[in-house]
C-alpha positions in Angstrom: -18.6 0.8 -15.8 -15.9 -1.1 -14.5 -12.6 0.9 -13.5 -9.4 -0.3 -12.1 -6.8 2.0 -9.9 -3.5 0.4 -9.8 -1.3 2.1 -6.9 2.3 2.0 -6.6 5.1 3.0 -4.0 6.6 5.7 -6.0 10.4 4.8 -7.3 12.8 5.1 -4.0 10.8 4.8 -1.4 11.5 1.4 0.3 9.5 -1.4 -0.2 9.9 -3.8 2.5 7.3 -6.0 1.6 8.4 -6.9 -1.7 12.0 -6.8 0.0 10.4 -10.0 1.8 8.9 -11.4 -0.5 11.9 -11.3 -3.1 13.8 -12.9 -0.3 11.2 -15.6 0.0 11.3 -16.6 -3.9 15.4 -16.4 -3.8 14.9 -19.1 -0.6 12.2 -21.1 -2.2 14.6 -21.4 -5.3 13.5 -18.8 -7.9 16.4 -17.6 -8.9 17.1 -14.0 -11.6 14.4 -12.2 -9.3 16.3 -8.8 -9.2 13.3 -6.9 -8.0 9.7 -7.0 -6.4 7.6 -4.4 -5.9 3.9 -4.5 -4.1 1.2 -2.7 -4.6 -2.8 -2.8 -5.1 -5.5 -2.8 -7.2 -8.6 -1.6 -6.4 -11.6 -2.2 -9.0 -14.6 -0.1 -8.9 -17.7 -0.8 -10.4 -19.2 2.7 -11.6 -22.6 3.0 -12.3 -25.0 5.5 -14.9 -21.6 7.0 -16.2 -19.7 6.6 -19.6 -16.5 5.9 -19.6 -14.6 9.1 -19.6 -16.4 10.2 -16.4 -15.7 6.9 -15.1 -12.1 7.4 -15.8 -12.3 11.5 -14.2 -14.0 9.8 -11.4 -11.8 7.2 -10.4 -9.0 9.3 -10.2 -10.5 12.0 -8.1 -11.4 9.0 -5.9 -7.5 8.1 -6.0 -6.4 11.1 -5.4 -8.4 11.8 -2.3 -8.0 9.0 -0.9 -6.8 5.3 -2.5 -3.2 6.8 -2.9 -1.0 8.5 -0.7 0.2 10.9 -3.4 3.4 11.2 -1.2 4.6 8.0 -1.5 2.5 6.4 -4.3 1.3 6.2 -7.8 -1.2 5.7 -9.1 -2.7 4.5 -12.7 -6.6 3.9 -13.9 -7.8 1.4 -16.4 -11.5 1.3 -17.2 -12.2 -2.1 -18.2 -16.2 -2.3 -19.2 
């Protein structure tokens, strides 16, 4: 079973990576970029579990450790 965890920097704490990067697009000519915000995706490949455990797993997993709950969201997706 395939699961994805998207994590987030929680809304208004600074992002001075996608501070750079939306700098960079503005330089390189892409303009109407108002905001960018990074984060990561981390995809997990699950196995002997159905898809609801999957799911329950992969967010204990992001709790405990794939997001600092602090300053981050998170979200999970199971794919297949």
């Amino acid at each position: 079973m395939k699961v994805r965890v998207t994590v987030m920097l929680k809304d208004g704490v600074l992002d001075p990576q996608g501070k750079a990067i939306g700098h960079a697009l503005h330089t390189l000519g892409f303009e109407g970029v108002q905001d960018v915000r990074v984060g990561k995706v981390i995809e997990l490949e699950l196995h002997g579990v159905k898809a609801e455990e999957a799911h329950e797993k992969a967010g204990e997993m992001a709790r405990n450790l794939l997001a600092n709950l602090v300053i981050e969201d998170y979200s999970v997706e199971v794919v297949a």
